[in-house]
Every structure is written in structure tokens, then in C-alpha cells.
C-alpha positions as CSV (number, residue, x, y, z in Angstrom):
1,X,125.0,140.7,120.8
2,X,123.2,144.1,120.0
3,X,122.3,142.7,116.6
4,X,120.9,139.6,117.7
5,X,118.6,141.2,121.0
6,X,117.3,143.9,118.3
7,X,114.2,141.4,117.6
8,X,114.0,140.7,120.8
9,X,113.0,144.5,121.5
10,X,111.1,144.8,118.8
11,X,109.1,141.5,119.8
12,X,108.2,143.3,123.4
13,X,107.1,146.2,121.9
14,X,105.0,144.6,119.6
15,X,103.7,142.4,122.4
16,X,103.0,145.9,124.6
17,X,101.1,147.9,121.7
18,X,99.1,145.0,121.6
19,X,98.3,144.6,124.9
20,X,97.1,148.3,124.9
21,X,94.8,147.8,121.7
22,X,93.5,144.7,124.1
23,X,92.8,147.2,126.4
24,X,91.2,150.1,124.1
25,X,88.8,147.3,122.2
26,X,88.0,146.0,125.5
27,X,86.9,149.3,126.9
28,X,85.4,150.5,123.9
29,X,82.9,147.4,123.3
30,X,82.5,147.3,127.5
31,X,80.7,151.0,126.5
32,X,79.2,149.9,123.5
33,X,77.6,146.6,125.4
34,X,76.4,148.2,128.1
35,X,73.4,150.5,126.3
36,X,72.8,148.5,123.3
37,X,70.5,146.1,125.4
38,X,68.7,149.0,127.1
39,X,68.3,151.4,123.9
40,X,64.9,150.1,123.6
41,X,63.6,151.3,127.2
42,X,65.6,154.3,127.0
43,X,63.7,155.6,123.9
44,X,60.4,154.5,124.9
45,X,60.7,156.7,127.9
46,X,60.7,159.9,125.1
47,X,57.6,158.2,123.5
48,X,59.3,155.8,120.8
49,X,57.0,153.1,119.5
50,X,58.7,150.0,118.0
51,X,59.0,151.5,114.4
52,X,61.3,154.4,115.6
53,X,63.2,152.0,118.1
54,X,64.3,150.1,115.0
55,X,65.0,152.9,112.7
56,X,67.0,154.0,116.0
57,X,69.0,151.3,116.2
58,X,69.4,150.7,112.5
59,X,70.8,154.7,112.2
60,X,73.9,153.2,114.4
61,X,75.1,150.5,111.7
62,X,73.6,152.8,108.3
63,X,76.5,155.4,109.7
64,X,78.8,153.4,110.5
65,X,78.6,151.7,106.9
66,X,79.1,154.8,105.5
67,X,81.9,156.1,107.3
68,X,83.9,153.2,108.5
69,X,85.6,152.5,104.9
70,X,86.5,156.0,105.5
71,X,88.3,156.3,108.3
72,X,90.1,153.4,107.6
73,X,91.6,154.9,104.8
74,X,92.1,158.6,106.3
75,X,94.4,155.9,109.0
76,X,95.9,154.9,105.8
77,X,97.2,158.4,104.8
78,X,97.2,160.3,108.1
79,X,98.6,157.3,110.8
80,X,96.4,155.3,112.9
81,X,96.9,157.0,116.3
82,X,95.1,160.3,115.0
83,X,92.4,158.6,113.4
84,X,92.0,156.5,116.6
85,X,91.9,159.4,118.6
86,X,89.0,161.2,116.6
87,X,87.1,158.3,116.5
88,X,87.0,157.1,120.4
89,X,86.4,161.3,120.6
90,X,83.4,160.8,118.9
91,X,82.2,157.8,121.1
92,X,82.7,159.7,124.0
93,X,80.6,162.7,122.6
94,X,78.1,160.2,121.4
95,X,77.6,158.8,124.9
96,X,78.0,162.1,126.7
97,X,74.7,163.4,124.3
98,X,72.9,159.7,125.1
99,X,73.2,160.1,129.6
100,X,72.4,163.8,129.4
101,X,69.6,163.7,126.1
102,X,66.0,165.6,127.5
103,X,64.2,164.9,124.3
104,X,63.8,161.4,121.3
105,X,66.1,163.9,118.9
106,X,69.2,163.9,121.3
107,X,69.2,160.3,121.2
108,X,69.4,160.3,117.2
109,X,72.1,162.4,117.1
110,X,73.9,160.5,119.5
111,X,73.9,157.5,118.0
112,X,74.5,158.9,114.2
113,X,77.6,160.8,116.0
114,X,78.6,157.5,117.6
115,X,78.4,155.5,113.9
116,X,79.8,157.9,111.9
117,X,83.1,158.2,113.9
118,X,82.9,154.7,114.7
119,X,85.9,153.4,113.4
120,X,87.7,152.0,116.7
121,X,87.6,148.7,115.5
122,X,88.7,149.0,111.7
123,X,91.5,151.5,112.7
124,X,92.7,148.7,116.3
125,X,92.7,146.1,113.4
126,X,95.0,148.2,110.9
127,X,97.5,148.7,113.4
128,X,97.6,145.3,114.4
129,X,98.3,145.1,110.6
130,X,100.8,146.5,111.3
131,X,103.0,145.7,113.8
132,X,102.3,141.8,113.3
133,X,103.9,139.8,110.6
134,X,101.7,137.9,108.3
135,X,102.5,134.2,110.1
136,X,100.8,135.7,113.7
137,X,98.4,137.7,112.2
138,X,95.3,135.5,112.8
139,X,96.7,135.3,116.4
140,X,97.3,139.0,116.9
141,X,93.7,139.4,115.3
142,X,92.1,136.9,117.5
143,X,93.3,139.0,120.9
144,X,90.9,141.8,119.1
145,X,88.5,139.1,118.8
146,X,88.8,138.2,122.2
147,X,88.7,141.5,124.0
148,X,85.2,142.3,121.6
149,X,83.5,139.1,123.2
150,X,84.6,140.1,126.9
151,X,83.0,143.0,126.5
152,X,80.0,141.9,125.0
153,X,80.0,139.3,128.2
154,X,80.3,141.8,130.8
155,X,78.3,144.9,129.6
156,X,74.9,143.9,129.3
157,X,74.8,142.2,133.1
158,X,77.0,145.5,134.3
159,X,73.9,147.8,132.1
160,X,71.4,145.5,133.4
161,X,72.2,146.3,137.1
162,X,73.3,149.8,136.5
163,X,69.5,150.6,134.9
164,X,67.6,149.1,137.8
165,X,64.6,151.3,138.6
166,X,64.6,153.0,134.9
167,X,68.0,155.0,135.3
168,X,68.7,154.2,132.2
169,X,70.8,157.6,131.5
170,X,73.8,156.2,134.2
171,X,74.4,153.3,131.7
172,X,75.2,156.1,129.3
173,X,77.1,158.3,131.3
174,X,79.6,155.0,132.0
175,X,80.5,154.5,129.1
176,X,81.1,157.8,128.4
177,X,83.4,157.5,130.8
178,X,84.8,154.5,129.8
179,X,85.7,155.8,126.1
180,X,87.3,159.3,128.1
181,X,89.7,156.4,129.5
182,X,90.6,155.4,126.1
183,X,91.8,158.7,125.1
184,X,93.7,158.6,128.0
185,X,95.4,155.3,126.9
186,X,95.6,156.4,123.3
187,X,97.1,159.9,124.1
188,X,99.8,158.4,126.7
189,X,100.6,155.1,125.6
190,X,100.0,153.9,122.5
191,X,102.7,154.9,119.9
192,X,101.8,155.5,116.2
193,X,102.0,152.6,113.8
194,X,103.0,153.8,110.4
195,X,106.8,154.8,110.4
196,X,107.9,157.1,108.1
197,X,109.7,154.4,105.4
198,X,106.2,152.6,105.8
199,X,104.1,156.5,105.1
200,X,106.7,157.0,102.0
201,X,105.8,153.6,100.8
202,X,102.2,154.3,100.9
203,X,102.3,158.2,99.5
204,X,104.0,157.0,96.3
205,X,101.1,154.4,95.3
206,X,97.7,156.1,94.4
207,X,94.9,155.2,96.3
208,X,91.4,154.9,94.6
209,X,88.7,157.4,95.9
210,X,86.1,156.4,98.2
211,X,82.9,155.9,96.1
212,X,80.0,154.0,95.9
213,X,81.2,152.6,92.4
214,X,84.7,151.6,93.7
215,X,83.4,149.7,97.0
216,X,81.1,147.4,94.6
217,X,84.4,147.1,92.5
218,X,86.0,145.4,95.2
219,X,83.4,142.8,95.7
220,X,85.0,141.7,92.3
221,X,88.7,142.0,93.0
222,X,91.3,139.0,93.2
223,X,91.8,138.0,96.7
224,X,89.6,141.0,98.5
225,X,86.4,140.3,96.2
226,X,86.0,136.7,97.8
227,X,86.8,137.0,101.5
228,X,84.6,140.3,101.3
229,X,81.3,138.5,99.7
230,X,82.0,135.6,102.2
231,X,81.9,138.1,104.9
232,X,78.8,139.7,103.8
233,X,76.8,135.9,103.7
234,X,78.6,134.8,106.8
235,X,77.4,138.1,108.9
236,X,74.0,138.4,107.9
237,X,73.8,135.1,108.9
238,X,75.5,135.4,112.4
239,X,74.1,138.5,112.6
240,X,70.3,137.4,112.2
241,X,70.8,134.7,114.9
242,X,72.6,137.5,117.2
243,X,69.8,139.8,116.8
244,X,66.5,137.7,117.0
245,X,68.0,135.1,119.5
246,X,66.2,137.1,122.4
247,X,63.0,136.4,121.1
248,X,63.4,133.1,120.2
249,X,64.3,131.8,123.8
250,X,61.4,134.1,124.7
251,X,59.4,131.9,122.4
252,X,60.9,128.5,124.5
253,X,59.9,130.0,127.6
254,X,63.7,131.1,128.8
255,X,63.4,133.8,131.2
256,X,65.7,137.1,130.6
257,X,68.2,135.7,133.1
258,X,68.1,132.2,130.9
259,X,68.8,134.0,127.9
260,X,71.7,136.0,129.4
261,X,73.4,133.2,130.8
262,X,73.0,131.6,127.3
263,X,74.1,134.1,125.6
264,X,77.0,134.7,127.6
265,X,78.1,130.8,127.2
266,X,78.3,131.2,123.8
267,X,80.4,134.5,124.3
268,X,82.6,132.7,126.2
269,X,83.1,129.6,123.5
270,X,84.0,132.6,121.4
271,X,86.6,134.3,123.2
272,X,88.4,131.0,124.1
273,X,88.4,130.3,119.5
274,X,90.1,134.0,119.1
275,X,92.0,134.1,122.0
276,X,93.5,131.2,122.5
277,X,92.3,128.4,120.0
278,X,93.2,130.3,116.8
279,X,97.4,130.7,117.2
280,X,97.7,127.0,117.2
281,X,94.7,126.5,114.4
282,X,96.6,128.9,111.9
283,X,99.8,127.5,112.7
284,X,98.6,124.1,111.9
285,X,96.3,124.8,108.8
286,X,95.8,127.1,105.7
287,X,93.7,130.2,106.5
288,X,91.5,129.6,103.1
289,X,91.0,125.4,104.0
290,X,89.9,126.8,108.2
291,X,86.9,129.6,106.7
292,X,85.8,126.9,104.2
293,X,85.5,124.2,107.1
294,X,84.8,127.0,109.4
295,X,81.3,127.7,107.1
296,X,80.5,124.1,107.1
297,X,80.6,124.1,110.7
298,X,78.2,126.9,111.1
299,X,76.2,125.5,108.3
300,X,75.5,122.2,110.4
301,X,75.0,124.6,113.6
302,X,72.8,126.9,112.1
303,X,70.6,123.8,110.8
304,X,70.4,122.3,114.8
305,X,69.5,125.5,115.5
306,X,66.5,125.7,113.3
307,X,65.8,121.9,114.7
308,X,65.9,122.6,118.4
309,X,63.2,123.0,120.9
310,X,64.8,122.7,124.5
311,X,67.7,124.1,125.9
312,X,69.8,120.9,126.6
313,X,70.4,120.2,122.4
314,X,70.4,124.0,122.0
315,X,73.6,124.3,124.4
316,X,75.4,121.7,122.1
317,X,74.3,123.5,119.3
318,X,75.2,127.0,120.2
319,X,78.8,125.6,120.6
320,X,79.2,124.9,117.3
321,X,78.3,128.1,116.1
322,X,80.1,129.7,119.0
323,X,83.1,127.6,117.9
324,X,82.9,128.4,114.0
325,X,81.7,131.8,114.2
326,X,84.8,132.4,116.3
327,X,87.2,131.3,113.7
328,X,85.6,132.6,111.0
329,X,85.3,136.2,112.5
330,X,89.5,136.6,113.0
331,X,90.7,134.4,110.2
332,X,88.8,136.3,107.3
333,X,90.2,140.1,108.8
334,X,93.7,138.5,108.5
335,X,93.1,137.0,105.3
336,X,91.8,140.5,104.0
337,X,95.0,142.4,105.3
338,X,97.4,140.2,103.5
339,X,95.3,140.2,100.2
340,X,96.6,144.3,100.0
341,X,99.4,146.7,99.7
342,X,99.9,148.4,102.7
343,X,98.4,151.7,101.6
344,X,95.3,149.9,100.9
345,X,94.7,147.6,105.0
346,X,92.6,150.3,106.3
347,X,90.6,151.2,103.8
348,X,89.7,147.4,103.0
349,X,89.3,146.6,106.6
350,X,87.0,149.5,106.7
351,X,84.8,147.8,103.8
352,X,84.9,144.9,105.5
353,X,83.7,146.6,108.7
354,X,81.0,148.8,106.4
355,X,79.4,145.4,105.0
356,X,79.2,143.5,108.3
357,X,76.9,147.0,109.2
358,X,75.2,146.3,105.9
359,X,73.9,143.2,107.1
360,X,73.4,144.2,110.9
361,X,71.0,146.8,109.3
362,X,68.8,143.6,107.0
363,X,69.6,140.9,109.8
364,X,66.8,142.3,112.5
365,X,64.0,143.1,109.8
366,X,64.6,139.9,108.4
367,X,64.8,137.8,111.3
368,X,61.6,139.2,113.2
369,X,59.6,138.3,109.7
370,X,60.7,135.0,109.6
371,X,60.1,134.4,113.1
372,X,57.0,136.1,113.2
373,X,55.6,134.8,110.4
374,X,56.7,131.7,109.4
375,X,57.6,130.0,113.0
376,X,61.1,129.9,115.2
377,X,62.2,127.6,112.7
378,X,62.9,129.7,109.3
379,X,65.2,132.0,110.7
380,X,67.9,128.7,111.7
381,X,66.9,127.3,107.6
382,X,67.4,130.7,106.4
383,X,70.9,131.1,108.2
384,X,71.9,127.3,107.1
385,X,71.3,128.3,103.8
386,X,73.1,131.1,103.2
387,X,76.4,129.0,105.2
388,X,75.7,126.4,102.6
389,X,76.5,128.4,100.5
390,X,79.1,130.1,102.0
391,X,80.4,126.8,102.6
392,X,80.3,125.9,98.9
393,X,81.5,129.5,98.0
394,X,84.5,128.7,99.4
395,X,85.4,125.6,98.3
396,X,85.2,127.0,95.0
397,X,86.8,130.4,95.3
398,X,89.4,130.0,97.8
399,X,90.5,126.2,98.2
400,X,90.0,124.4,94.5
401,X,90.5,128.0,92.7
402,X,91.6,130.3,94.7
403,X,93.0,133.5,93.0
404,X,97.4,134.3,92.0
405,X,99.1,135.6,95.6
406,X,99.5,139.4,96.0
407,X,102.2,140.5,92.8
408,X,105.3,141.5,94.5
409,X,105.6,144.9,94.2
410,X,109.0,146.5,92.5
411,X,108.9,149.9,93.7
412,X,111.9,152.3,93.8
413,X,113.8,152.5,96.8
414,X,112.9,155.3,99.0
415,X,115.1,158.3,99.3
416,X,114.3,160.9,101.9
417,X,114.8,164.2,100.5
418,X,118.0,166.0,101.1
419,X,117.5,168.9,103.4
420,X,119.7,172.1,103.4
């Protein structure tokens, strides 16, 4: 009877650490969402003009790119609960320097701080790596998904209403808290990942360094090189229509409050697809056959988008994308966590993480020229055409050819060392 209630335990365990990652990537986006919409005002209070408000915003995502890839494979070699720890540390400095900056310099260094150590994400989704076997992996990624777009609902109403009368410092000094709360929940109740048969494992295989050279090597790789290019043409995509989609309901007519509620439909469809949708989609379908109709989805959504000129066909629309971009999102980090040896899931989820900044740092310059010079239009075609693409990409690389499985590895048995 002992033998057979093990997996039962090790089930509720699994199902408690991943309640309490729920929790941390909940909190942390909460903080994130809650002064990326007011970052603008903020920094035009110290005299910013639009040039330095972008390069401002851009800094966030250039560190992050950088360091991400990073710190997910320091979590690799060190555990993910330290790594974790140093990076929410670094959040909550970041935000701390944000509520309490005097001067334009104090908000650069806050949100370079923030980037470089912000790895909460890419670490939360290595240690969902793992303590989730590869048949609910999707799932257990979707929860992250899910507890990323509640936070992205809730903060920017919560800042919005936090910030009324310019107090745009007390937005700052909340999340500071909020990240404070996740040490708190790292420190006292989330155990570390990585046993030591699973840290053995991992110290006998080399790891590559971190270099420019060997990150564009891995755009080329069997299994990793695929799911990483998709992931770059799906998020500059997605993350174009994310980041000019304000000033394309501005150019409808939508009021702020329009847009908001908009927005927050769409984060909605979204956090039903990873929460809830995407257990019974994986368990039905082939991870490769749902990102390849996943980017035909988008393709056709992206397309309506570009079409659309009132809000009633825009709704419809947005649900598509909503719906697509949901299942894309989870399904390609659990794709790229079984394409690797276990040494190697933080480190790649950390590229992953570092291109997906690539392309939040071309997404906004690209988008605001499109829509400023060519009409509300060309950034929907634009978008369409790269998931056309993606769409086709796919078929190609992952469904018709896709590349051999993983080689099992035959690795000698581990022997602790005998102690006198």
C-alpha cells in the first residue's frame, strides 16, 4: 500500500509547487502590468520627449535579451530556487529605484536592473520542467500562461486608478511590494527543483558557453532550431499588434476605457486557451500538428485585423488571435523543453525568452512606421505575413519533416562518492 500511494504524494506535491509558481508569476506580471502602461507619463514628468520614452522602454527587453539566456542556465547549474530568488531580488530593487527615482537617470537604472535580472519567467518555466512529465507539460505550462494574462488583466486598470492625479510613483512602490511578497513565497515555500541524482546528471554533460556565436548556432539545431525561429516570427508578430494596438483603436475613435476593455477581452480568451483549453487540446492532438494550425489561425486573424474598421468584426477577430496566440504561446515552451537534455531546459528556455525580447525591441518601431506611414492597415498585412509563413514554416519543418526525436542518452549510472 506504501508503494502504490507513493505517486500519489508525489502527484500533490507536484500539484502544490505549482500552485505556488501560479502564485509567484501572477504576482510578478501583477507588478510588471501595473507601470508598463504609465512609464510614458512617469518619464515625461523628468522631461523625456518621445525619443527617450522609447529608448526607455526598449532598455527593458535589450537587457533582458541579454541576460535571460543567462540565468536560465546559471538555474541549470546552481538550482532554480536561488536563481529565482536573485532574480525577483532584482525586481524588487528595480521597482523600489522606479517609486523613489528624483531624476530621468534613476528611471534607466531601474529598468536596466529590472531586465537584466529578469529571469522570473524563464527560471518558473524550468522548474515546471521539472517537476511535470512530458504528457502534462503543455498543461502545467499553460497555468504559467494563465497566471501571465491575469496579471496583464488586472494591472493596468489597478495602475490606472492608483496614478489618478499624476502619482505615478505609488504604482511603483506597489509593485515593489508585490515582488517583496514573492521572496517571501520563494524563501518559505517553494522547495528546490533539481534533486541531487537530477544535478549529478546534469554536472557530468558539458554545457556550451554562453556566446553570441552559440545562441545563433541554436537557431540551426534539430528540434530547438525550428521551434526557436518559429517563436521569433510568431512574437514579432504578436508582439507588433500588442504594442501599436493602442493607437490603432485611437485611430477608430475607441476611447482609453474602449481600448481597456478590449484589451482585457482578449486577455481573457487567452487565459481560458492556457488555462484550461490546452490540457484537453494536447491530450487530443500532436504538439507539432496544434503550432502549425495554431499559425494558420493567427494568419487568418491577423489578416481580419488589417480588414477591420468597427469594433463589432474587430471583437470576432480579436478572438481568433486571442484564441491562437494562446496556444501557440504554451505549446512551443513545452515543445522546447522536451527537444533537450536536462542540463540544457534553462538555458534554451532562456533563448527562447531572449528572442521573444528581440522582437518586443523591433515590434514598436516597426509598428508605429507602418501605421504612421502607410495607414492602420499595413501593420495587420505585415503580421499576416510573417504567420503565413510561420504557418508554412511549419508545415515543412515540424509536421511533413520534422527532425529524429531526442537520442536516448546512455550515460553511466551515477555513483555518489563514498565518504569516509
Amino acid at each position: 500500500m506504501g508503494c502504490q500511494s507513493l505517486p500519489l504524494v508525489v502527484i500533490a506535491m507536484n500539484r502544490n509547487r505549482l500552485l505556488i509558481i501560479f502564485v509567484i508569476v501572477f504576482v510578478d506580471m501583477l507588478g510588471f502590468s501595473l507601470i508598463l502602461p504609465l512609464l510614458p507619463y512617469y518619464a515625461s514628468t523628468f522631461g523625456a520627449n518621445n525619443f527617450t520614452i522609447g529608448v526607455l522602454v526598449a532598455l527593458y527587453a535589450a537587457a533582458q535579451l541579454i541576460a535571460a539566456p543567462i540565468l536560465g542556465r546559471l538555474s541549470d547549474r546552481f538550482g532554480r530556487r536561488p536563481i529565482l530568488l536573485i532574480s525577483i531580488l532584482g525586481t524588487f530593487l528595480g521597482f523600489l529605484i522606479l517609486g523613489l527615482a528624483r531624476t530621468l537617470w534613476m528611471l534607466f537604472a531601474s529598468r536596466i536592473l529590472d531586465g537584466i535580472t529578469g529571469g522570473n519567467i524563464t527560471v518558473a518555466q524550468a522548474y515546471i520542467s521539472d517537476v511535470s512529465d512530458e504528457k502534462n507539460r503543455a498543461k502545467s505550462f499553460g497555468l504559467i500562461g494563465a497566471a501571465f494574462g491575469l496579471g496583464f488583466i488586472i494591472g493596468p486598470a489597478v495602475g490606472g486608478v492608483l496614478s489618478a492625479g499624476g502619482h505615478y510613483a505609488l504604482p511603483a512602490l506597489i509593485a515593489a511590494s508585490l515582488a517583496f511578497i514573492n521572496l517571501i513565497l520563494v524563501t518559505t515555500w517553494l522547495p528546490e527543483s533539481l534533486t541531487d541524482i537530477r544535478r549529478a546528471e546534469i554536472a557530468r554533460h558539458p554545457r556550451a558557453p554562453i556566446t553570441l556565436a552559440v545562441m545563433f548556432q541554436a537557431l540551426s539545431k534539430p528540434r530547438v532550431g525550428p521551434l526557436l525561429q518559429t517563436r521569433f516570427f510568431f512574437g514579432l508578430a504578436f508582439a507588433m499588434f500588442q504594442t501599436i494596438f493602442s493607437q490603432y483603436a485611437k485611430s477608430l475613435g475607441l476611447s482609453v476605457q474602449s481600448t481597456g476593455f478590449i484589451l482585457t477581452y482578449v486577455g481573457l480568451i487567452s487565459v481560458f486557451v492556457q488555462g484550461f483549453a490546452i490540457g484537453k487540446l494536447t491530450q487530443r492532438f500532436r504538439e507539432t500538428r496544434l503550432i502549425f494550425a495554431a499559425a494558420g489561425l493567427m494568419a487568418l486573424g491577423f489578416t481580419g485585423w488589417a480588414l477591420t474598421s468597427s469594433v463589432p468584426p474587430l471583437l470576432i477577430v480579436l478572438t481568433v488571435i486571442g484564441l491562437s496566440g494562446g496556444v501557440l504561446n504554451t505549446v512551443l515552451s513545452s515543445s522546447l523543453s522536451k527537444s533537450v537534455y536536462p542540463e540544457e531546459i534553462g538555458g534554451t528556455l532562456g533563448l527562447s525568452t531572449s528572442i521573444e525580447s528581440l522582437t518586443r525591441v523591433i515590434a514598436p518601431t516597426l509598428g508605429g512606421y507602418l501605421l504612421g506611414q502607410l495607414g492602420r492597415w499595413a501593420p495587420g498585412v505585415v503580421s499576416a505575413v510573417l504567420m503565413v509563413w510561420v504557418f508554412y514554416y511549419t508545415w515543412r519543418r515540424l509536421v511533413q519533416c520534422p527532425d529524429p526525436p531526442l537520442p536516448v542518452r546512455t550515460a553511466e549510472a551515477y555513483v555518489p562518492e563514498k565518504t569516509e
